[in-house]
Steps between C-alpha positions, in 0.01 A plus 500: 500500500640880357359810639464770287361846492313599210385881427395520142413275215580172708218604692178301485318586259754685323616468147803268630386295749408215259865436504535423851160371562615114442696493800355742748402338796352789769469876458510685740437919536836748558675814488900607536617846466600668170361667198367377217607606177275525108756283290147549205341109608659430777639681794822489661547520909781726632555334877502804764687326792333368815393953537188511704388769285588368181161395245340142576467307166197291472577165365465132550713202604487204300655196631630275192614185408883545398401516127283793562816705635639398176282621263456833647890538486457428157249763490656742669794453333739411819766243430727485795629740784796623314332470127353812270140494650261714435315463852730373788342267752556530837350389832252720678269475797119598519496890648194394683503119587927466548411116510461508115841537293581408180640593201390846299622617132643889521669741348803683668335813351230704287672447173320831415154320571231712639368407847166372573279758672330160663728279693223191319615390127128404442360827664715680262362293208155584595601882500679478115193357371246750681766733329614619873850410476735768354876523506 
């Protein structure tokens, strides 16, 4: 069993989640501290340190099968600690509930990005197509 925090399109329901789906086995709510980046269809999350006052990000924890941490680090394009990723994976724990930890995909930085006014990938979806969002 693999841990992982999801924040965007791994999410249930979300475009990507069919590719984890065969070999999730409990999901479970979350948040961890950061900001959450528009990468255009999917979003990116900036960790902010263990800062009281830094935003929650809504999420979810999936716990999968070994096969499922592989094909989102196929997805997410992460091959290896010291490899040319384009996320880098690294073990987190649940801002809220510091019993969950697990592994989360980030970027080191905004890569120009625009932040999220909502801390919530799929609140922020809802907004773009009500034509709320605007960066």
């Amino acid at each position: 069993m693999i841990r992982v925090f999801v924040y965007g399109t791994l999410l249930q329901g979300e475009s990507n989640h069919g590719i984890v789906a065969p070999y999730l086995l409990s999901v479970r709510p979350g948040a961890v501290r950061g900001t959450l980046y528009d990468a255009g269809s999917y979003p990116a999350l900036v960790l902010s340190g263990e800062a009281v006052s830094a935003p929650l990000v809504e999420g979810e924890w999936l716990v999968v099968e070994p096969e499922g941490l592989q094909a989102m680090d196929e997805l997410e394009e992460y091959y290896g600690p010291d490899a040319d990723n384009d996320y880098d994976r690294v073990w987190i724990r649940d801002a809220l509930r510091e019993e969950r930890e697990g592994w989360v995909y980030v970027w080191r930085h905004s890569r120009g990005c625009p932040p999220l006014t909502s801390c919530s990938w799929r609140r922020h979806l809802r907004r773009k197509e009500a034509g709320e969002e605007q960066h």
